[in-house]
VEXBADREN-683673 format. One record per residue (C-alpha): residue number from 1; x, y, z. Coordinates in pm, whole numbers, plus 50000, padded with zeros to 5 digits. Example, Ala and Ser with C-alpha at 12.3 -4.5 7.8 and 13.67 -1.06 7.14 Angstrom:
% VEXBADREN-683673
SITE   nr   east  north     up
SITE    1  51230  49550  50780
SITE    2  51367  49894  50714
//
This chain:
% VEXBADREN-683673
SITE   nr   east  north     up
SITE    1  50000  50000  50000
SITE    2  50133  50336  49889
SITE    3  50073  50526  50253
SITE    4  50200  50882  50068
SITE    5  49807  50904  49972
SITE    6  49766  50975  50366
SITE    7  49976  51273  50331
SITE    8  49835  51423  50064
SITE    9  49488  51361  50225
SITE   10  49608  51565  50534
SITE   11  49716  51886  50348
SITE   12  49405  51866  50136
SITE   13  49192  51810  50515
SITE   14  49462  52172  50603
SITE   15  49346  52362  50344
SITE   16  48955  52257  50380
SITE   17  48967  52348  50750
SITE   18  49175  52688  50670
SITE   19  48905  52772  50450
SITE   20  48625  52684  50622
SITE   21  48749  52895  50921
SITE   22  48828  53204  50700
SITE   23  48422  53162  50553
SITE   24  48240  53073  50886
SITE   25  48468  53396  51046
SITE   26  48480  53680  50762
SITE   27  48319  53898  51002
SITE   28  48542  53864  51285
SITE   29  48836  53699  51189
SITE   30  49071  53609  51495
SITE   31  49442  53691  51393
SITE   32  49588  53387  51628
SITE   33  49314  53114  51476
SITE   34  49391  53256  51138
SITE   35  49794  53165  51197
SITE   36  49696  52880  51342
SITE   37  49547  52720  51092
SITE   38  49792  52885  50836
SITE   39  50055  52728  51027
SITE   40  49923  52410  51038
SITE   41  49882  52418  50653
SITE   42  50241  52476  50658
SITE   43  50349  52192  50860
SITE   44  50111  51960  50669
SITE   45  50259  52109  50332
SITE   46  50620  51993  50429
SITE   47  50524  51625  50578
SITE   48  50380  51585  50211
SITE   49  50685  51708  50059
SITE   50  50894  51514  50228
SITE   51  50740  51182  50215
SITE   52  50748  51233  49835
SITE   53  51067  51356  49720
SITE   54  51325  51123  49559
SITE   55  51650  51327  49667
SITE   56  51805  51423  50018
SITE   57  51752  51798  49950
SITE   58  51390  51768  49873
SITE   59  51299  51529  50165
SITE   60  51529  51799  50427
SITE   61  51385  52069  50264
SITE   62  51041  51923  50358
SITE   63  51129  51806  50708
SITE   64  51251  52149  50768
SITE   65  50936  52313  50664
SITE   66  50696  52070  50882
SITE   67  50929  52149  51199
SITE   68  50925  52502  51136
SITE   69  50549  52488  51083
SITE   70  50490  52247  51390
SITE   71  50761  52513  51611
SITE   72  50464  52816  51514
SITE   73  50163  52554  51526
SITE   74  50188  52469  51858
SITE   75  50282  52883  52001
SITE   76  49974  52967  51869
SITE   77  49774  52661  51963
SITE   78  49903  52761  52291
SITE   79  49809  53116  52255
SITE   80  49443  53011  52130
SITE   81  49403  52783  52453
SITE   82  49469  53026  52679
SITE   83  49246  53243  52532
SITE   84  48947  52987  52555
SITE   85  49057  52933  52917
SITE   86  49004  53308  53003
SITE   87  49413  53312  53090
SITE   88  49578  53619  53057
SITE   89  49884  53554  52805
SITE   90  50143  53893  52911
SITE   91  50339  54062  52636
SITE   92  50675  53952  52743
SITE   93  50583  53599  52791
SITE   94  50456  53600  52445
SITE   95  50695  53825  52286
SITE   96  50946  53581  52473
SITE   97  50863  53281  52315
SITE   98  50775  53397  51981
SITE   99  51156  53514  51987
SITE  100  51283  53193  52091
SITE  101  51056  52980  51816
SITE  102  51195  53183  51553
SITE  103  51538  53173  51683
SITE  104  51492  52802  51644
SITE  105  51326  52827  51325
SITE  106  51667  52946  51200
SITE  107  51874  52720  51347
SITE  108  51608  52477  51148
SITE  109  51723  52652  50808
SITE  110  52080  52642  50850
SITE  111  52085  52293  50988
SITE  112  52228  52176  50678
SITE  113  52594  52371  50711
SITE  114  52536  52441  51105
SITE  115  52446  52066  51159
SITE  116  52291  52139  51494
SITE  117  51928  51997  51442
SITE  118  52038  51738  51199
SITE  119  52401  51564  51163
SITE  120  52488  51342  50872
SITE  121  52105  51305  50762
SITE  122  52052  51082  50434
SITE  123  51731  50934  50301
SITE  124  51562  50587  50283
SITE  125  51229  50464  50153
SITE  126  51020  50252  50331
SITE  127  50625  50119  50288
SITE  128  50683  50365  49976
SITE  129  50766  50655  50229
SITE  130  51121  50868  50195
SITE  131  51243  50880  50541
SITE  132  51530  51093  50661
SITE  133  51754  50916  50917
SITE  134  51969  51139  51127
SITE  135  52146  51208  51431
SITE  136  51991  51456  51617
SITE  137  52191  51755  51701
SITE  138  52241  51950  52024
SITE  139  52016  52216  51916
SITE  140  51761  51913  51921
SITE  141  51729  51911  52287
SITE  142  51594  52272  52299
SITE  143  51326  52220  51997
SITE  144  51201  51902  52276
SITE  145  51177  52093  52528
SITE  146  51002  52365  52352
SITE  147  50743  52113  52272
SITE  148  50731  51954  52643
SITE  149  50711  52298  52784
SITE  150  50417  52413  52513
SITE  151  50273  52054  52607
SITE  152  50269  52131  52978
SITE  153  50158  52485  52982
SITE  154  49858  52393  52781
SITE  155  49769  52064  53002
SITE  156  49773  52256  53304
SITE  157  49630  52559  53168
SITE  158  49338  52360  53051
SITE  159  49282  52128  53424
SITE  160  49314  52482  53558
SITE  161  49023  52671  53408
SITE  162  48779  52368  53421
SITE  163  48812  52353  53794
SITE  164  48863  52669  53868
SITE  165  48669  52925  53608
SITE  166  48273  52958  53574
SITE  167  48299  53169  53279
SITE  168  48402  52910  53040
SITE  169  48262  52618  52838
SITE  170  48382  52341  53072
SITE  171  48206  52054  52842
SITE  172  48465  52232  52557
SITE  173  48788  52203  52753
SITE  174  48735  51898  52890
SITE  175  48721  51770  52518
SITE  176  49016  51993  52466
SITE  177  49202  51835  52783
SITE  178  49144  51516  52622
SITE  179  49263  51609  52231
SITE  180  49626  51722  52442
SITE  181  49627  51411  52622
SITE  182  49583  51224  52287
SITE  183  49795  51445  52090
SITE  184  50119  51423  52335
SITE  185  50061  51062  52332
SITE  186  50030  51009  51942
SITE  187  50337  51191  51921
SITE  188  50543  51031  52219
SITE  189  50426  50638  52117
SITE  190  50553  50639  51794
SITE  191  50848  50776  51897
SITE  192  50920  50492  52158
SITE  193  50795  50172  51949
SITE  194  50984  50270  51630
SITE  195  50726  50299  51367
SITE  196  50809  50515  51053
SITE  197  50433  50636  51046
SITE  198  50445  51009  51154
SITE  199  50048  51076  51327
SITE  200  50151  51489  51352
SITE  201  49918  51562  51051
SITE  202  49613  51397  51178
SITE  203  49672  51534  51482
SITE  204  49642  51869  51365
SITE  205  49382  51767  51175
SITE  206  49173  51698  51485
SITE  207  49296  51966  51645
SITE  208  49167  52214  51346
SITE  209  48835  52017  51380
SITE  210  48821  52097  51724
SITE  211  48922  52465  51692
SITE  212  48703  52534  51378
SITE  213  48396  52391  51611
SITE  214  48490  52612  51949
SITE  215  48498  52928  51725
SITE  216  48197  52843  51556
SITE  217  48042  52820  51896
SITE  218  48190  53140  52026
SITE  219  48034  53336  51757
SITE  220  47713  53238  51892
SITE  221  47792  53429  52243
SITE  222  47939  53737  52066
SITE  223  47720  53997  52128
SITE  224  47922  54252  51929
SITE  225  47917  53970  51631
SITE  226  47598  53890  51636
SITE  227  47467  54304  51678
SITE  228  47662  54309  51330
SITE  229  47509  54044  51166
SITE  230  47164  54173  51295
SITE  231  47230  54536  51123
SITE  232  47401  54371  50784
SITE  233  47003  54223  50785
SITE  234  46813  54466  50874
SITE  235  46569  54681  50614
SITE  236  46584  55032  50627
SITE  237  46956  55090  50794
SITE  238  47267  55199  50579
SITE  239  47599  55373  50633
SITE  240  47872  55611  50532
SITE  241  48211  55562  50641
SITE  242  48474  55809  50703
SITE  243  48824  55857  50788
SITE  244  48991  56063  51073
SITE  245  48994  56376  50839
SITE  246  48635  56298  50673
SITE  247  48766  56159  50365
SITE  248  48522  55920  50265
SITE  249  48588  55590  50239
SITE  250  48258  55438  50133
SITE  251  47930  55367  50169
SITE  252  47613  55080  50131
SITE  253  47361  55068  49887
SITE  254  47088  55222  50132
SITE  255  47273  55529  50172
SITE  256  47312  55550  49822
SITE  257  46925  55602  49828
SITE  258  46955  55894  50050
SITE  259  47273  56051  49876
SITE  260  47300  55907  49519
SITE  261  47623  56119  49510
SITE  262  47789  55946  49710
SITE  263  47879  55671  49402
SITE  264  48046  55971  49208
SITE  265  48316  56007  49481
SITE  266  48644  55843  49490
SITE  267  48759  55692  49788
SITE  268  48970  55802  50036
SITE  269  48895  56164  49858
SITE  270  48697  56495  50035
SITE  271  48309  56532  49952
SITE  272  48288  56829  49694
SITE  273  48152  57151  49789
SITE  274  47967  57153  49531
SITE  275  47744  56826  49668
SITE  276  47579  57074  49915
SITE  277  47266  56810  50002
SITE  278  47511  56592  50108
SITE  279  47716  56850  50325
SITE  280  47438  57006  50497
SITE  281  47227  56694  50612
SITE  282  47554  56533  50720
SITE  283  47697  56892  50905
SITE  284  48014  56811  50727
SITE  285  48159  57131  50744
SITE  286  47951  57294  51035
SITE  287  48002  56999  51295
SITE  288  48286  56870  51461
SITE  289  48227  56502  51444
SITE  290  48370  56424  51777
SITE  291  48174  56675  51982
SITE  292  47846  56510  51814
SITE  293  47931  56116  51831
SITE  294  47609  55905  51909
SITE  295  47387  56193  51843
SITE  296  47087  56175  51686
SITE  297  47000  56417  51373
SITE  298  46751  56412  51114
SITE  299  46840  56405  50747
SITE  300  46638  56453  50456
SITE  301  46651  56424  50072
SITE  302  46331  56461  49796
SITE  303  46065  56292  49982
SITE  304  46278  56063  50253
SITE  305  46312  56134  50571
SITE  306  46591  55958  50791
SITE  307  46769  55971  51079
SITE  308  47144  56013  51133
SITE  309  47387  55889  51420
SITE  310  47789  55950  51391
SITE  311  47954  55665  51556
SITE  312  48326  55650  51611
SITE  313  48570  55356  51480
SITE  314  48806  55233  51685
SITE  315  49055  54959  51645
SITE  316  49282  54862  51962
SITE  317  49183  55174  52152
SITE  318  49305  55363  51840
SITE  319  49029  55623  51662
SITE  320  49036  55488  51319
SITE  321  48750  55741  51166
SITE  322  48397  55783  51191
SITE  323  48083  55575  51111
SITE  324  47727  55701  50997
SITE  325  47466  55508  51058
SITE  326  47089  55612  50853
SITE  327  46791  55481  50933
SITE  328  46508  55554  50730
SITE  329  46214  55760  50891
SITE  330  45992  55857  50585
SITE  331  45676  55672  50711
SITE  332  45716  55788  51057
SITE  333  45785  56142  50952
SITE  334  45475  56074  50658
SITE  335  45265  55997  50981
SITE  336  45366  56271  51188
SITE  337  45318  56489  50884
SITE  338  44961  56382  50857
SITE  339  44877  56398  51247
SITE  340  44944  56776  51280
SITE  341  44746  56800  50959
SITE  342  44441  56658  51093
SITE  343  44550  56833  51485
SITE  344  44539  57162  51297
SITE  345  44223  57093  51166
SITE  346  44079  56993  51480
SITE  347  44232  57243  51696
SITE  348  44086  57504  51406
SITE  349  43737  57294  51460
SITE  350  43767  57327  51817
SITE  351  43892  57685  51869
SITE  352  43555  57758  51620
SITE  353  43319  57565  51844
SITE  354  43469  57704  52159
SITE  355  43453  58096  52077
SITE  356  43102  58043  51960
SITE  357  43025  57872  52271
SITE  358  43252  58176  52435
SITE  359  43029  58455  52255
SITE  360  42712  58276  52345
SITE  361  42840  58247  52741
SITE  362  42943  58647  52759
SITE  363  42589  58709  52551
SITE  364  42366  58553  52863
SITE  365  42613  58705  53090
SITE  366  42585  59053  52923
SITE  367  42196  58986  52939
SITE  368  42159  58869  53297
SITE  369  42337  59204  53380
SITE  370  42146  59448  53144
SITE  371  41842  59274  53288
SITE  372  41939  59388  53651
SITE  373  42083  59734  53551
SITE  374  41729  59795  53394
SITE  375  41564  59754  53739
SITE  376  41800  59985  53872
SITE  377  41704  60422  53770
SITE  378  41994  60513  53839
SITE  379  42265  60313  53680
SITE  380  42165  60313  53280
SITE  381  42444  60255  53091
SITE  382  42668  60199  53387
SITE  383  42759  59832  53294
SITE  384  42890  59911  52938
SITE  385  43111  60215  53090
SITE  386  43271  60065  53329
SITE  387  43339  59709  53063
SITE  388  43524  59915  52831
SITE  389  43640  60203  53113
SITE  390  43848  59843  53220
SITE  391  43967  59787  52886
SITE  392  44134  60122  52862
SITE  393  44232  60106  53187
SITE  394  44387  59737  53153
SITE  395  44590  59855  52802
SITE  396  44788  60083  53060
SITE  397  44811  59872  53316
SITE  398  45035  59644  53099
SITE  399  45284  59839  53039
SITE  400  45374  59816  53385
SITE  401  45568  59488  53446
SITE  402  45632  59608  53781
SITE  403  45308  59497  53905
SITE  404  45265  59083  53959
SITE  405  44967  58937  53810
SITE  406  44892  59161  53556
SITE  407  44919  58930  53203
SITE  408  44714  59014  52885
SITE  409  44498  58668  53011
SITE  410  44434  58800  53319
SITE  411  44296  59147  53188
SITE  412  44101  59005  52950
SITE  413  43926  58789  53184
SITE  414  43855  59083  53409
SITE  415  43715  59275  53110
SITE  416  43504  58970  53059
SITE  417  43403  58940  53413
SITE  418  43290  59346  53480
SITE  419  42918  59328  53383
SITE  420  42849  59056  53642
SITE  421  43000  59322  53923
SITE  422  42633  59419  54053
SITE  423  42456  59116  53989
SITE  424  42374  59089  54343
SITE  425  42144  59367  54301
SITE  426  41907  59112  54168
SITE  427  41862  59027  54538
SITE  428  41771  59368  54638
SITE  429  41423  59469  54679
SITE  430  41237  59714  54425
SITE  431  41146  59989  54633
SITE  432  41535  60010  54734
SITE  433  41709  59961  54438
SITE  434  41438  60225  54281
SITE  435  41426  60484  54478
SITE  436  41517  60810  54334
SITE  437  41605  60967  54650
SITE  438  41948  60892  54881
SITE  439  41833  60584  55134
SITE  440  41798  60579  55480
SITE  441  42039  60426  55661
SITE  442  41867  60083  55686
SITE  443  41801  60090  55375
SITE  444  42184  60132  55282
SITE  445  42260  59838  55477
SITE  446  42035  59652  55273
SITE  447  42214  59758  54959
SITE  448  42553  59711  55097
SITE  449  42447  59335  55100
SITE  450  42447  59311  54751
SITE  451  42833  59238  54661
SITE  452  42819  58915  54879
SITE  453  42496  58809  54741
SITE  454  42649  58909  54380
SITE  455  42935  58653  54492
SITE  456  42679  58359  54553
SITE  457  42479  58410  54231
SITE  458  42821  58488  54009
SITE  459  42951  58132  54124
SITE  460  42618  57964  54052
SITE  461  42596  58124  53712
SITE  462  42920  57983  53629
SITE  463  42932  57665  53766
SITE  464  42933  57463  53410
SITE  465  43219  57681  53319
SITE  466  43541  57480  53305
SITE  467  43754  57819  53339
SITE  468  43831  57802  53686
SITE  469  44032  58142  53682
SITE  470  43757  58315  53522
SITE  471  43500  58196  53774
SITE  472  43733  58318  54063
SITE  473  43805  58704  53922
SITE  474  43455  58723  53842
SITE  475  43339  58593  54177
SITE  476  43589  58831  54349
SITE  477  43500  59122  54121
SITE  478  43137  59066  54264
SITE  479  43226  59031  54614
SITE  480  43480  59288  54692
SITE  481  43459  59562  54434
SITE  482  43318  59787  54743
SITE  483  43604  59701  54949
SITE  484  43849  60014  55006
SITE  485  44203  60041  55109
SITE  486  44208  60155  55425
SITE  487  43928  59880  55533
SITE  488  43660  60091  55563
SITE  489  43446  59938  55271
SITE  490  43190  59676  55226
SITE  491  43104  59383  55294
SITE  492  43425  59190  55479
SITE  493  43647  59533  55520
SITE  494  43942  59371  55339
SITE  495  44207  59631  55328
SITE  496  44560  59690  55092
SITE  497  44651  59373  54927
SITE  498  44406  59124  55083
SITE  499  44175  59271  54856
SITE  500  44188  59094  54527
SITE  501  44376  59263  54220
SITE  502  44104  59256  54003
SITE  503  43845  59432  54277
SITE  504  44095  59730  54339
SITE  505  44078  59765  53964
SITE  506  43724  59718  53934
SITE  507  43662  59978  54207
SITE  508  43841  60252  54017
SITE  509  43608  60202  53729
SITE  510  43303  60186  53870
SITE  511  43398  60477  54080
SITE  512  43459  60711  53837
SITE  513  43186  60607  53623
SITE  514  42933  60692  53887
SITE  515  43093  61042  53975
SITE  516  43111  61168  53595
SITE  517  42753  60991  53495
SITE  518  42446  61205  53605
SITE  519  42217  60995  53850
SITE  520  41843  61059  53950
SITE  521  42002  61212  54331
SITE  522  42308  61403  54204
SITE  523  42419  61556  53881
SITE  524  42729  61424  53665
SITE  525  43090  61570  53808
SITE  526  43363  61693  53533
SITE  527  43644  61540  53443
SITE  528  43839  61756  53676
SITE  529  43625  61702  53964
SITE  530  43626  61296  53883
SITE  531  44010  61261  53847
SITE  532  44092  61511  54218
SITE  533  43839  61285  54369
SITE  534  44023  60976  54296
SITE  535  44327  61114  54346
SITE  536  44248  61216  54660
SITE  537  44154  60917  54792
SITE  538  44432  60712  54654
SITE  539  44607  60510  54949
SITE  540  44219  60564  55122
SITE  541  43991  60423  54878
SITE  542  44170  60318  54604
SITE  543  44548  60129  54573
SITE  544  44805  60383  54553
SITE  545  44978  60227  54279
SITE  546  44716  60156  54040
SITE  547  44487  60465  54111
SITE  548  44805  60645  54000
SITE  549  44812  60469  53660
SITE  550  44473  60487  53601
SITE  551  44464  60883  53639
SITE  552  44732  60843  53377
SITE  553  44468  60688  53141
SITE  554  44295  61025  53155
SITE  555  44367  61121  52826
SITE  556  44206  60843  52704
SITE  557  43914  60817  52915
SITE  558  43810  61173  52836
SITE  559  43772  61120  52462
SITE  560  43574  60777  52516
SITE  561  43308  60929  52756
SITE  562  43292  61281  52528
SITE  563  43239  61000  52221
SITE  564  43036  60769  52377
SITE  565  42815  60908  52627
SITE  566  42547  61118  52577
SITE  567  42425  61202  52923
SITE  568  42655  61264  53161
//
């Protein structure tokens, strides 16, 4: 039986496995496998050769490769091992040996003049094999105990981790433990009976099976891996990657949909200023990259809508340039787009409903108080001075900052609120409320009940209104617009600030209505009269500060009662 036909079978098994390893791991190929296996090609390649060459030089040249390969086989075996046992391999150990394998490796090469791995060799054939018979040479001793001490490290290494490590695949080194066990022995027996078989190859070869299955397996716990292969999948997600300088170095085909420039730009070359879509969405010139990485921006081009992250690439802690990752957001942005369409719509639909339901709430108001005005003699008009004698009044008022409160919402409100102040004269009987004469003084009391009676019948009248502010300044406007601010007014005798903004103001108003309007006991006062009155009694009746800005609205107030009254 021709047994060469083994050999050959072994490198073709090599190359297989080196293959497969480089397919199943194009994503995350592992630079001490990848020698591995390379190696182990290697040593496989020069067993082969040197079982079938006919002359001394081929078969040495041979045996010299498989040692060499076998000396770098089993560092990085050893380097892989410790790895899968979670062992921290240092730098100078490492460095160390590689240094001494290759120093051996050369004493390998120049065996032939040196004769220090290999004196007097010369070539036989047996069972169709070419052997080379030697004496072994002193350097010999060190290429054994390289091997023993590889041997040993990884055996102990191995026993270690199961019995010691949780964070390993113990079913995967006991297999391991038992492939070195096997391994050392294949080599050693042979060695010791005499036979001319060499088991090395096959030994790889199970050894490549073995390592080709464990990083398989690993690839299933790799997060980062796996994350990858998720993305590569994944509809709707692209990228665009740059360099350290934002030279751009190239792109996917979903990008391309976003920024069908990109294919006109050479690689490793600046994006043109002239490609201004691309520029702007990307802030290529407005951004610093690195003050932006893993933030979120939106990007848009003809009618898709995306969203942008800039992600940094790193390799061994070193910034190798940036990565862009899109996402596509066109039916999410389509959706949003069409939500504020119909919210606008329905806000419009609802502001509509709501000032129509507004201008029908101030029309009963504005009737309930006409209705109790026209009971009253005395007070015609009265309730449509004062409403707009506010307004003036609260157009002032807001150009005074000074004064806490006071907000265009607030004054409107108040405006809105004025013809309900003497609703509680609803309460007061006829012959009272009509008489054209001054009242007694019981019958003043009487009237001086109507504020807090207005109060009760405000905050009935509004209870269906949701505005709870408006209920409360009307209520108050009702209740205490007869207070003054010394505490000598009706009904509680509030005094200063515990009387409510919006009465002081209210007071002032309805004040100076009544002393410029004519009544059926007294005639109407001029303006002149009206305005020393009031200021007269600021700090008395009226707030200081307010009564002083609303004898600044005098102006004003003048031409709107000359305009709009008739019979003062």
């Amino acid at each position: 039986m021709n047994l060469r036909i083994i050999y050959l079978i072994a490198l073709f098994i090599s190359l297989v496995a080196l293959y497969l390893y480089y397919e199943i791991n194009s994503n995350n190929l592992n630079k001490n496998y990848l020698t591995l296996f390379l190696t182990t090609f290697v040593s496989n390649f020069g067993y082969a050769m040197s079982v079938h060459a006919d002359t001394l030089e081929g078969a040495l040249s041979g045996n010299l490769l498989s040692y060499i390969g076998s000396i770098f086989t089993l560092l990085f075996g050893l380097i892989v091992i410790l790895d899968m046992c979670h062992k921290k391999f240092y730098f100078v150990f490492r460095f160390g040996l590689l240094i001494f394998a290759t120093v051996l490796s050369i004493l390998l090469a120049t065996t032939k003049e040196t004769q220090l791995f290999f004196a007097h060799p010369y070539i036989v054939t047996e069972m169709g094999l070419t052997l080379i018979k030697f004496k072994m040479g002193p350097a010999m001793i060190f290429y054994m105990c390289f091997i023993a001490g590889i041997n040993i490290a990884a055996i102990t290494s191995v026993i270690h981790s199961i019995f010691t490590k949780n964070n390993v695949s113990k079913k995967s080194l006991q297999i391991l433990l038992c492939m070195l066990i096997f391994g050392t022995l294949a080599y050693i027996i042979p060695l010791v009976i005499g036979t001319r078989i060499n088991l090395m190859p096959y030994i790889y070869i199970f050894m490549e099976s073995f390592f080709l299955y464990f990083s398989a397996k690993t690839n299933t716990y790799d997060l980062q891996l796996n994350l990858l292969n998720v993305y590569k999948n994944r509809t709707g997600y692209g990228y665009i990657a740059f360099d350290n300088k934002k030279r751009f170095l190239g792109c996917d085909d979903f990008a391309l949909t976003f920024f069908p420039k990109l294919s006109e730009i050479s690689l490793d070359s600046y994006i043109p200023k002239t490609f201004t879509n691309i520029i702007d969405n990307l802030h290529y010139d407005d951004w610093n990259w690195n003050e932006h990485c893993n933030e979120d921006f939106r990007i848009q081009y003809s009618d898709k809508a995306g969203i942008c992250t800039i992600h940094r690439i790193s390799a061994s802690k070193m910034k190798m340039g940036f990565f862009l990752e899109l996402r596509d957001d066109t039916e999410q942005q389509n959706y949003i787009k069409g939500l504020n369409s119909f919210n606008k719509e329905l806000s419009h639909l609802v502001k509509e409903k709501t000032e129509q339901v507004t201008d029908m709430q101030d029309s009963i108001i504005r009737g309930i108080a006409t209705m109790v005005e026209s009971r009253d003699n005395s007070t015609g008009g009265h309730i449509l001075r004062t409403s707009d004698c506010i307004q003036i009044f609260a157009e002032e008022l807001l150009k005074h900052k000074e004064i806490e409160k006071l907000s265009p919402a607030f004054l409107q409100l108040l405006v809105k609120a004025a013809p309900m102040h003497d609703l509680g004269k609803i309460a007061v009987d006829d012959s009272i409320l009509r008489k054209p004469g001054k009242f007694t003084p019981e019958e003043y009391e009487k009237m001086k009940e109507h504020p807090a009676k207005g109060a009760i019948i405000v905050k009935k009248v509004l209870s269906g209104i949701n505005d709870e502010e408006f209920r409360q300044i009307a209520v108050n406007v009702a209740h205490y617009h007869h207070e003054k601010w010394d505490g000598t007014g009706y009904p509680e005798k509030l005094s200063g600030e515990a009387i409510p903004l919006e009465a002081r103001i209210m007071a002032l108003a309805d004040v100076f209505d009544a002393l410029v309007s004519k009544r059926c006991y007294k005639e109407a006062q001029s303006f002149n009269q009206a305005f020393e009155i009031i200021k007269n009694d600021l700090g008395k009746h009226f707030d200081p500060v307010i009564g002083k800005i609303f004898i600044e609205c005098r102006p004003q107030l003048e031409e709107y009662y000359k305009s709009s009254v008739q019979d003062l």
